[in-house]
C-alpha positions as CSV (number, residue, x, y, z in Angstrom):
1,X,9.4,35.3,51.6
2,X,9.4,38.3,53.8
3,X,7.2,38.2,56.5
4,X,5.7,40.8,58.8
5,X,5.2,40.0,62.8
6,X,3.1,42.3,64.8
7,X,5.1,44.1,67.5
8,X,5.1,43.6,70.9
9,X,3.5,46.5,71.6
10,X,0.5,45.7,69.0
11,X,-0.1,42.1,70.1
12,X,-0.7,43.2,73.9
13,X,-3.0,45.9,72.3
14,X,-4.8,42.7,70.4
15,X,-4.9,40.8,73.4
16,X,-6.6,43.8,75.2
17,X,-9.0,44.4,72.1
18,X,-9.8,40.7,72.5
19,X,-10.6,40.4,76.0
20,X,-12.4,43.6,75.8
21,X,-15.0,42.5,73.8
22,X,-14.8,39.0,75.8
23,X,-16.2,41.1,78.7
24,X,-18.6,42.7,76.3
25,X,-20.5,39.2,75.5
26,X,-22.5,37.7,78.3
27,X,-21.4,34.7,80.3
28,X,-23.0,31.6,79.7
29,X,-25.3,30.8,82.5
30,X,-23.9,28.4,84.7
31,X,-25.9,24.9,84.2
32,X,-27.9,23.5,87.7
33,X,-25.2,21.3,89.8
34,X,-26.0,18.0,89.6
35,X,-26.5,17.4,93.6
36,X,-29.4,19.8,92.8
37,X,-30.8,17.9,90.3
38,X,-30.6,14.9,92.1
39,X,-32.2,16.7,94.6
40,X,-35.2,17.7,92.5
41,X,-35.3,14.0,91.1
42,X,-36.0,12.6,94.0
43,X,-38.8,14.7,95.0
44,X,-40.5,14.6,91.6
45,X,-39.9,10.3,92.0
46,X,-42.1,10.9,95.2
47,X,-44.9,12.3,93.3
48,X,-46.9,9.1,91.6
49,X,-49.8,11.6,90.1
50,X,-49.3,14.7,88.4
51,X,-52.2,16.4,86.7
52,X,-50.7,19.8,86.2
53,X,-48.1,19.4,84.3
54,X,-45.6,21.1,85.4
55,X,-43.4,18.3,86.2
56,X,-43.7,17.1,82.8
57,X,-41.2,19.8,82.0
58,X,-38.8,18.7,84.4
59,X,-36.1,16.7,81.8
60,X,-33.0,17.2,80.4
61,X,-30.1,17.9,82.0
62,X,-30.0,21.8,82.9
63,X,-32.6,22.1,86.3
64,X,-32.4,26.1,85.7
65,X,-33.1,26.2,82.1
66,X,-36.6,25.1,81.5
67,X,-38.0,23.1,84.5
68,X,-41.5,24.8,85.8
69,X,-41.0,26.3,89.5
70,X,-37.3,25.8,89.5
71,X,-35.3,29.2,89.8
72,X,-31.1,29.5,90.3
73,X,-28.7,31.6,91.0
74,X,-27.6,33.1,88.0
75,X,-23.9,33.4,89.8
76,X,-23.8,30.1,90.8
77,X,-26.2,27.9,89.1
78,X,-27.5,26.5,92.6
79,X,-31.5,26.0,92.6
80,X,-32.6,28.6,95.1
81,X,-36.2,28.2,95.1
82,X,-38.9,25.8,94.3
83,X,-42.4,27.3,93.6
84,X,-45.2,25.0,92.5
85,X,-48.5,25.8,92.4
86,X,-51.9,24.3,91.1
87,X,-53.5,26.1,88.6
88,X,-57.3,26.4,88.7
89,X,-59.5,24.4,88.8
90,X,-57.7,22.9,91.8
91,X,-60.3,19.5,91.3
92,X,-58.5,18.8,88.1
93,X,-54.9,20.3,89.0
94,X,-53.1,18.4,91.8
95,X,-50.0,16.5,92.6
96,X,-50.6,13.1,94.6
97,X,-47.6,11.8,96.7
98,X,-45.7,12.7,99.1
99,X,-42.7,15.4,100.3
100,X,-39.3,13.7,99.3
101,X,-36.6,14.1,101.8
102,X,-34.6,14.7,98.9
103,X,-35.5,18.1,99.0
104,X,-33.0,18.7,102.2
105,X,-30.2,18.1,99.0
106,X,-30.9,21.6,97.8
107,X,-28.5,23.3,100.3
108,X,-29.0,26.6,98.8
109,X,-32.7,26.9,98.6
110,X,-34.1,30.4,100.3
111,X,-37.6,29.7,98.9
112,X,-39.8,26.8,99.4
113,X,-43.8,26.5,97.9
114,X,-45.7,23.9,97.6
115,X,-49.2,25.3,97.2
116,X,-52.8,23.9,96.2
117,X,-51.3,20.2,95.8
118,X,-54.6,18.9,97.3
119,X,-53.3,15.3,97.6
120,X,-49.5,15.4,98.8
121,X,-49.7,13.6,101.9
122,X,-47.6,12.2,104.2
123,X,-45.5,13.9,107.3
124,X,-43.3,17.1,106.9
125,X,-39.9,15.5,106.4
126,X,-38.4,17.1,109.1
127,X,-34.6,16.1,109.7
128,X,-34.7,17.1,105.5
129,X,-36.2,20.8,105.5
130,X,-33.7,21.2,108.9
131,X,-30.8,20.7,106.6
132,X,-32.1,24.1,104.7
133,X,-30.5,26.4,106.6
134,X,-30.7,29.2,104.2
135,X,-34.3,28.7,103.9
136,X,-36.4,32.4,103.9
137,X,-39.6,30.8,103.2
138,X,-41.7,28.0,103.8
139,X,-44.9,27.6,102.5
140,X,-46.5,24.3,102.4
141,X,-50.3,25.5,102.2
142,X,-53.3,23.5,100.8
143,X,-52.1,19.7,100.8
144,X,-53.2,16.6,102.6
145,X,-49.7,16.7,105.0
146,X,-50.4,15.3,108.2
147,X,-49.0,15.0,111.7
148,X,-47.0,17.4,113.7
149,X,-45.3,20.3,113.0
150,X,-42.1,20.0,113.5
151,X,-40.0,21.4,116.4
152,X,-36.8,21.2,114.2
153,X,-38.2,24.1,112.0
154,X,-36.7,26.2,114.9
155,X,-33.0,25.2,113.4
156,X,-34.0,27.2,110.5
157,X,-32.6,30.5,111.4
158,X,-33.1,32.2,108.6
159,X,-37.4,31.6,108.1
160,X,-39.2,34.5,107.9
161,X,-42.0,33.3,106.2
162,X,-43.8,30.2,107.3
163,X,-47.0,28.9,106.4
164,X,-48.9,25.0,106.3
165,X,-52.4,26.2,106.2
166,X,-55.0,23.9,104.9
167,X,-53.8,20.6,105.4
168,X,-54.5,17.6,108.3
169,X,-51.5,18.3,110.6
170,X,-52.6,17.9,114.4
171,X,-50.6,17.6,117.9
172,X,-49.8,20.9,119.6
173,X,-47.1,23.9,118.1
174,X,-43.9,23.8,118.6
175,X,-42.6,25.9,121.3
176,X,-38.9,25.8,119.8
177,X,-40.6,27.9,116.8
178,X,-40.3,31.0,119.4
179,X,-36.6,30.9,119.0
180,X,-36.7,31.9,115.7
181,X,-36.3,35.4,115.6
182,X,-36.8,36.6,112.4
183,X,-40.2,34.8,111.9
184,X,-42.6,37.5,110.5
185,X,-45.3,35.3,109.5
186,X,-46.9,31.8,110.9
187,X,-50.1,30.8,108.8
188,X,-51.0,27.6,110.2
189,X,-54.8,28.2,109.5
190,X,-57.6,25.2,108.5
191,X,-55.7,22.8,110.3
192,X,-56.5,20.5,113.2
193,X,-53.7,21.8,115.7
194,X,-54.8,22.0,119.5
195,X,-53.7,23.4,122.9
196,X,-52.4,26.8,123.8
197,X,-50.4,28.8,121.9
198,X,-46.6,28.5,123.3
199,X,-45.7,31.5,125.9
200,X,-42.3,31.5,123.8
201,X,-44.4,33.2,120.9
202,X,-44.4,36.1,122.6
203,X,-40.4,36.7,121.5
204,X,-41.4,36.7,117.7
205,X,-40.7,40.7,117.9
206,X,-40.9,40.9,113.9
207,X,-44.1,39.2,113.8
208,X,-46.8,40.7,111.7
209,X,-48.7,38.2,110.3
210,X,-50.8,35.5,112.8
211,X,-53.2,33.2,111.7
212,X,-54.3,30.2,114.0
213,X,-57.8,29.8,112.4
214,X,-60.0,27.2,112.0
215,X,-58.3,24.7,114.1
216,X,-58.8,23.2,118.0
217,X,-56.8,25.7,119.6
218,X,-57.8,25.8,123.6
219,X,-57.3,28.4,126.6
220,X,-57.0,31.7,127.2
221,X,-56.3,34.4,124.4
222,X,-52.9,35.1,125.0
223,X,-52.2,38.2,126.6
224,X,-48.4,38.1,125.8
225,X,-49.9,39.5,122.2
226,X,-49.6,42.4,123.0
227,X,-46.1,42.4,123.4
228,X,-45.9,42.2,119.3
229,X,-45.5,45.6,118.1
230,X,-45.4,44.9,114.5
231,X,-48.3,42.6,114.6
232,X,-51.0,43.8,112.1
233,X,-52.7,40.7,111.1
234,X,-54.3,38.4,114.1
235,X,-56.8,35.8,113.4
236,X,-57.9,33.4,116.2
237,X,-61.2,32.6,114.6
238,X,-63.1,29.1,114.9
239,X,-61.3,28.0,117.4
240,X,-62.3,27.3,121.3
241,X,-60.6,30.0,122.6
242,X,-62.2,31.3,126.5
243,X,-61.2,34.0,128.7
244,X,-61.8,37.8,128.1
245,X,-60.4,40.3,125.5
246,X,-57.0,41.0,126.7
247,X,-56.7,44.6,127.0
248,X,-53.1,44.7,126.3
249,X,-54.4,43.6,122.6
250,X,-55.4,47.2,122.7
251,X,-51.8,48.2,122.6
252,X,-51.1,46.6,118.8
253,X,-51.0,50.2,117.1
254,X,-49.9,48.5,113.8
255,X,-52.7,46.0,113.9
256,X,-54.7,46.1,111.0
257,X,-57.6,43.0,111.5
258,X,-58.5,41.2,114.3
259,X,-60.7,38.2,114.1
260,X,-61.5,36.6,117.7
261,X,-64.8,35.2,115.5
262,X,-66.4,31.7,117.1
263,X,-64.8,31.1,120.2
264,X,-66.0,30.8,123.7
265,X,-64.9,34.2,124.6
266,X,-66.6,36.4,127.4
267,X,-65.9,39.5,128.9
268,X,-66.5,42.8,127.7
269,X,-65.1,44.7,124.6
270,X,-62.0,46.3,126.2
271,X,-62.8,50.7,126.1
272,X,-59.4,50.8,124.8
273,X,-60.2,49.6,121.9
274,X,-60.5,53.3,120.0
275,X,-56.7,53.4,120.8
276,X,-56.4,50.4,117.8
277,X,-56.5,53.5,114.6
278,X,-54.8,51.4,112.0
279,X,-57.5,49.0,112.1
280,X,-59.7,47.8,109.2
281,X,-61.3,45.0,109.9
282,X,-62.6,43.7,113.6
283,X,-64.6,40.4,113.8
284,X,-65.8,39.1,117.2
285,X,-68.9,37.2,116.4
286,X,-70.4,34.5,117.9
287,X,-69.2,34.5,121.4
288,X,-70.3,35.7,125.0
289,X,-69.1,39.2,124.5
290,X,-71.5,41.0,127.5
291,X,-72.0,44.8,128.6
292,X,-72.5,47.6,125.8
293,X,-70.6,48.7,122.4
294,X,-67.8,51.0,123.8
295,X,-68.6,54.8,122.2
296,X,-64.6,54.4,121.5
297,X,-65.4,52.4,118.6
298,X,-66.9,54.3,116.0
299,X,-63.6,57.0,116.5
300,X,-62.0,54.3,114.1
301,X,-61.2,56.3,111.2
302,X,-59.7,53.2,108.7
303,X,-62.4,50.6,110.0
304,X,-64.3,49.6,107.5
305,X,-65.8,46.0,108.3
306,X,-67.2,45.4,112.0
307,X,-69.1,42.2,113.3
308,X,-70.1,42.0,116.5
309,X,-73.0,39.6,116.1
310,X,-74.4,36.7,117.7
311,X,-73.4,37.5,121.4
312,X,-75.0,39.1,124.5
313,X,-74.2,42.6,123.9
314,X,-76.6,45.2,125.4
315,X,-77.2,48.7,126.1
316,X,-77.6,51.4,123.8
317,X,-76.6,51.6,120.2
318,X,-73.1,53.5,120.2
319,X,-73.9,57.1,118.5
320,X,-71.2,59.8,118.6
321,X,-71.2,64.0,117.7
322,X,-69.9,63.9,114.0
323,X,-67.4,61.7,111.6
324,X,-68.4,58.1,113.2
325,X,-66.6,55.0,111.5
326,X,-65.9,57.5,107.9
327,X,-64.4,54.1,106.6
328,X,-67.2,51.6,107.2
329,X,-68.5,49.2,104.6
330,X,-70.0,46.7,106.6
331,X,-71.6,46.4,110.1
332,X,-73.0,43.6,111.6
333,X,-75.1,44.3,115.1
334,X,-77.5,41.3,114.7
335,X,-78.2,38.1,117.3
336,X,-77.6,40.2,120.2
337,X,-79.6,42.6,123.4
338,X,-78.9,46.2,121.8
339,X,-81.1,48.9,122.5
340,X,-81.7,52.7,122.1
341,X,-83.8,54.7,118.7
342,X,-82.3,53.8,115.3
343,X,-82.7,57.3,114.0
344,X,-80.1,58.5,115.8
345,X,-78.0,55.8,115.5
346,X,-78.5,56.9,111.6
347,X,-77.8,60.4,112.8
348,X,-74.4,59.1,113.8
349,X,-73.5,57.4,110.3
350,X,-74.4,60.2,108.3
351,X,-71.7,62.6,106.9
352,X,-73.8,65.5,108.3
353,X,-73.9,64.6,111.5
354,X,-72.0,66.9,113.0
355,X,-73.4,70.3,112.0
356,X,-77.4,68.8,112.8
357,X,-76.4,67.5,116.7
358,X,-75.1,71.2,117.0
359,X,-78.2,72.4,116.0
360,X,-79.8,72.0,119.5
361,X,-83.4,73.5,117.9
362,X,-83.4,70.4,115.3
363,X,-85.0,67.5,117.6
364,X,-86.9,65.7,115.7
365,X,-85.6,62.9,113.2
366,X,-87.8,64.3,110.7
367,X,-85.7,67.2,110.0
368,X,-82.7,65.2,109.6
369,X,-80.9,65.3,106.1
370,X,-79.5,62.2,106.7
371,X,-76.7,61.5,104.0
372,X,-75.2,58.1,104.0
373,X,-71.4,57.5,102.6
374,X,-71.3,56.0,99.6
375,X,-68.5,53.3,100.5
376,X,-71.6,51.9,103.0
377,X,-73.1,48.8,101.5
378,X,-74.0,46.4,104.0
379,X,-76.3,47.3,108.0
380,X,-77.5,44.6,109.9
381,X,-79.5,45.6,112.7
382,X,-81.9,42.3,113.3
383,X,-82.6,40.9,116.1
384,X,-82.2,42.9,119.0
385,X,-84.6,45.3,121.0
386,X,-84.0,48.5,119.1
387,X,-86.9,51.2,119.0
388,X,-87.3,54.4,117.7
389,X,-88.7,55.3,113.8
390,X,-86.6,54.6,110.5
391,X,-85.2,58.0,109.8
392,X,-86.0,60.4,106.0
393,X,-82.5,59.2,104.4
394,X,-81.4,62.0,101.8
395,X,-79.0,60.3,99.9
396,X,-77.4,56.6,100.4
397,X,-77.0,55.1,96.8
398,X,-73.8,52.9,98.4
399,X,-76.2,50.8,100.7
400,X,-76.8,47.3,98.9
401,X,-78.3,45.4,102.4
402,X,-80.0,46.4,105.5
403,X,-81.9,44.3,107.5
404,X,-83.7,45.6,110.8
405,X,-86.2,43.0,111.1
406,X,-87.0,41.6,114.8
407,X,-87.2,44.9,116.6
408,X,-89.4,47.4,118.8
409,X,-88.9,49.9,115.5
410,X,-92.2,51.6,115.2
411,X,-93.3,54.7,112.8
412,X,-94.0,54.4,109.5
413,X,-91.6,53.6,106.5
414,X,-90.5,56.9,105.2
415,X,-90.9,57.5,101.4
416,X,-87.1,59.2,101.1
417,X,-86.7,55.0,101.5
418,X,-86.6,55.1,98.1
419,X,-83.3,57.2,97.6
420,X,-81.3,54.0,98.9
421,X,-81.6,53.3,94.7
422,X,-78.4,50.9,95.4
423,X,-80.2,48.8,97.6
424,X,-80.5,45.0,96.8
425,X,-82.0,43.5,100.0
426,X,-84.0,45.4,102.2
427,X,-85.6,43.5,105.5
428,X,-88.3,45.3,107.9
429,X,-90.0,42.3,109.2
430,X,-91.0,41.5,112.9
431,X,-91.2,45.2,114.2
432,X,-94.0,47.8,114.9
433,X,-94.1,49.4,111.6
434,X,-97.4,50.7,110.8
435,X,-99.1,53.6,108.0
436,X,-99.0,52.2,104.0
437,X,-96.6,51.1,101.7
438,X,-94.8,54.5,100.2
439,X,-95.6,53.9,96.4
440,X,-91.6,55.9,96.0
441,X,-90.4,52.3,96.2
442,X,-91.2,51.3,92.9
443,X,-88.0,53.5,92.6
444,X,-85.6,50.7,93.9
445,X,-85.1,48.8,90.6
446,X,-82.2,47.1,92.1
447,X,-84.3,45.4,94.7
448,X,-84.2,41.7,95.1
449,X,-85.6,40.5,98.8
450,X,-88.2,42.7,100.0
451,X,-89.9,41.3,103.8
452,X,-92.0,43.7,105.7
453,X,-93.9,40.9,106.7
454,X,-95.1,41.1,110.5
455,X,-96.0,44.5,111.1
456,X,-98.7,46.7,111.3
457,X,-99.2,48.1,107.8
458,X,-102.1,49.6,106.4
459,X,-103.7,50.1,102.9
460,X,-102.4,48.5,99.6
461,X,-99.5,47.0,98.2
462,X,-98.8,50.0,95.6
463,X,-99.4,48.7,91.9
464,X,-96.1,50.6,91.2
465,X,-94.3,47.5,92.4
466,X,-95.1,46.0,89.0
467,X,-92.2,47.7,88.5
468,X,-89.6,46.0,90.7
469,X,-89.1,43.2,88.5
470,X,-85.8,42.0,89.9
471,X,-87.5,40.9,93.1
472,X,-86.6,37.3,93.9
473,X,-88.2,37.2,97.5
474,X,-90.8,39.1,98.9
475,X,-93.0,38.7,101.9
476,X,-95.8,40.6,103.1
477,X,-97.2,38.1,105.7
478,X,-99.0,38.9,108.8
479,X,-100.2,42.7,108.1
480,X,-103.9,44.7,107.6
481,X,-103.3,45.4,104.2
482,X,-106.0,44.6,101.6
483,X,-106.9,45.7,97.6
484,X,-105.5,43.5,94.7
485,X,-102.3,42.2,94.9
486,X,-99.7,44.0,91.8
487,X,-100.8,41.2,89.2
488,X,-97.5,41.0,87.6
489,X,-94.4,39.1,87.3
490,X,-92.8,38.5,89.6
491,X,-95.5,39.5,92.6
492,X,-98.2,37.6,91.0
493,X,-96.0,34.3,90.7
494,X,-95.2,34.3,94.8
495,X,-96.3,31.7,97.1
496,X,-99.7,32.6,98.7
497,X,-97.6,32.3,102.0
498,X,-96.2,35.4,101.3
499,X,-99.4,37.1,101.5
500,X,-101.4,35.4,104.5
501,X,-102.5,36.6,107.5
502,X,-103.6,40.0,105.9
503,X,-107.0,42.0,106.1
504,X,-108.5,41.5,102.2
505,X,-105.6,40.9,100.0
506,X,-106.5,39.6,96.8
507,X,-105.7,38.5,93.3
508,X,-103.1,35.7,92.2
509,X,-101.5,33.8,93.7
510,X,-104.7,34.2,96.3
511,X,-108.3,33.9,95.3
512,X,-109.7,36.9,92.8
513,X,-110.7,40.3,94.2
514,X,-114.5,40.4,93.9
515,X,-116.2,42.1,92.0
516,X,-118.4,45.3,93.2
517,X,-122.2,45.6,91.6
């Protein structure tokens, strides 16, 4: 039988067909290595309650096929990060156990989270994380882990990312962590850390992200801060932090919010503080902050929430020429010494502000078109010594809240009140207010607290208000008004307490208006 064999030349081209398409067809994945599994064994043996699920999916023999929160390299088939997280509702989602040192098996790991556990106890394994050396991030947030943090977290050249907020640890930080310099973020927040923070912080150049809240933290505010350039996040809040504002703070040009809120801090509000113009947020409430609101402030063209309540501020309220805080959402003034006339502190806020201070033949606040930004939703004026007469406001749908109750605010309540149609809670109480009720804000349907108790208002409560029937709280107390009070739901239906201490009010829920002849 004759047979015909391919040529040489023909069974290279074969062979060359053949491994062409070879490199055509995917690779197989590589399957996890089995130190690696082992690895992730051990930490899931460590774990005596799991309500989640998720390690309920962790069997079989490949750890990077279909094992929840388990991701490898597709090169290499080494697990390089672990990500579990509790779904919500975290009360029925949680792990309970503890952190395996296993977990210092997985050599390769660059990514580490172990979030919203609620009940994995125990210590950090420390001597097993330091094995990690390739480790990128770290976050261990919202567990039960207690004691120390760990000095040998500073062997972890590599961690940019670090966070253990929200669990029980205590003791003092860890100098050692200023050695690593590639740290961009340390969340240690809701904790119950103490002490200073470590002067060896002040090397983290790359740092961006600082969050110490909520914890025991003592001392001065560390001035070395404002050696971090990239810095743009800073929270120190509810902690018992003393000393002043450092000013060098005031050199952070990235920073973005600042929370110094709760503390024993005293001092003055650095001037500088207009130099800060990628801020957005800046929280300093409830400390000992002294001496006036620096005019610098309201040149802060991203700021949008400011709370400077509950300290001993005093002086004037800050007004400027034109474009004051353009950003703003929220401002909080209350619980402090503030003085100076509210309509021109209005003047200030308004978009037109500019062209009506340059118009030097305008001088009363009655001529005012005062035009509110829309992005405003929340004032909060109460409690200081603030005079003056609330301002005609043209236009201010944005505005959902503002309280100026406990003032010296006198005047009447202007009927362009009524143009704040956004407005959910308005609060005039404990000021000088006097003239009627404008009947205009029947207009406010979105109304629902209403207190202009305390005052010295006139005439009736307008029977328009029938009208405002989304009112959940209103209080007229302690006036001269008199006539029937609007006998419908939901004025009717108010405790009398809300209308005592008044000249001749009448009608449910007080006694019946009499009758005349």
């Amino acid at each position: 039988m004759l047979m015909l064999l391919p040529s040489r030349s023909a069974g290279h081209a074969n062979q060359n067909a053949t491994a062409g398409a070879a490199r055509d067809e995917p690779s197989p994945a590589p399957r996890c290595w089995p130190a690696d599994r082992a690895a992730l064994l051990g930490f899931k043996a460590g774990v005596a309650v799991d309500t989640t699920g998720i390690l309920a999916t962790w069997a079989g023999a490949d750890c990077c096929g279909a094992w929840e929160g388990v991701s490898c390299d597709a090169a290499t088939g080494r697990v390089v990060a672990l990500q579990l997280e509790a779904p919500p509702p975290k009360a029925r989602h949680y792990m309970e156990g503890a952190l395996s040192p296993s977990l210092g098996g997985l050599r390769f790991l660059e990514s580490l989270v172990v979030r919203d556990m609620g009940r994995i106890g125990g210590a950090i394994p420390a001597a097993a994380l330091a094995r990690l050396t390739r480790l990128r991030q770290l976050y261990l947030e919202g567990n039960m882990l207690a004691g120390a943090v760990p000095g040998s977290l500073a062997g972890l050249a590599s961690l940019q990312y670090l966070s253990l907020a929200g669990n029980r640890l205590d003791g003092q930080l860890p100098p050692e962590l200023g050695a690593v310099s590639g740290l961009q973020q340390i969340n240690v927040a809701r904790n119950r850390l103490s002490g200073a923070v470590p002067a060896s912080y002040g090397n983290l150049s790359r740092l961006a992200y600082l969050d110490l809240s909520n914890n025991l933290f003592s001392g001065a505010v560390p001035g070395f801060l404002g050696q971090l350039k990239n810095l743009a996040l800073l929270d120190l809040s509810n902690n018992s932090f003393s000393g002043e504002i450092p000013a060098s703070l005031c050199a952070l040009r990235s920073l973005a919010d600042l929370s110094l809120s709760n503390n024993k801090i005293g001092g003055q509000i650095p001037p500088q503080i207009g130099t800060l113009q990628s801020l957005n947020s800046l929280a300093i409430d409830g400390n000992m902050i002294v001496g006036s609101i620096p005019a610098s402030l309201l040149g802060l063209q991203k700021l949008w929430y400011m709370n400077l309540s509950k300290n001993g501020l005093s002086g004037p309220l800050p007004t400027a020429t034109s474009n004051a805080l353009p950003s703003l959402v929220s401002m909080d003034l209350s619980h402090n010494h503030l003085t100076g006339d509210i309509d021109q502190f209005f003047l200030s806020l308004s978009t037109t502000a500019a062209s009506l201070l340059g118009n030097k033949t305008s001088t009363s606040s009655s001529h005012h078109h005062i035009v509110l930004a829309q992005r405003l939703e929340h004032l909060d004026l109460s409690k200081n010594m603030i005079t003056g007469a609330l301002p005609d406001i043209t236009r201010g749908v944005g505005l959902k809240w503002l309280d100026v109750s406990s003032n010296a605010i006198g005047g009447q309540i202007p009927s362009s009140v009524s143009k704040l149609s956004g407005l959910e809670r308005l609060d005039i109480s404990k000021n000088r207010v006097r003239g009627t009720i404008p009947a205009s804000m029947a207009e406010m349907a979105r109304l629902q607290w209403l207190d202009l108790s305390r005052n010295a208002l006139v005439g009736r409560i307008p029977d328009s208000f029938t009208r405002l029937t989304s009112v959940r709280h209103a209080s007229f107390r302690g006036n001269k008004l008199c006539g029937q009070i609007p006998q419908a739901r939901p004025f009717n239906l108010f405790r009398a307490a809300a209308y005592a201490h008044n000249l001749c009010l009448c009608g449910k829920p007080l006694p019946p208006c009499r009758k005349i002849g």
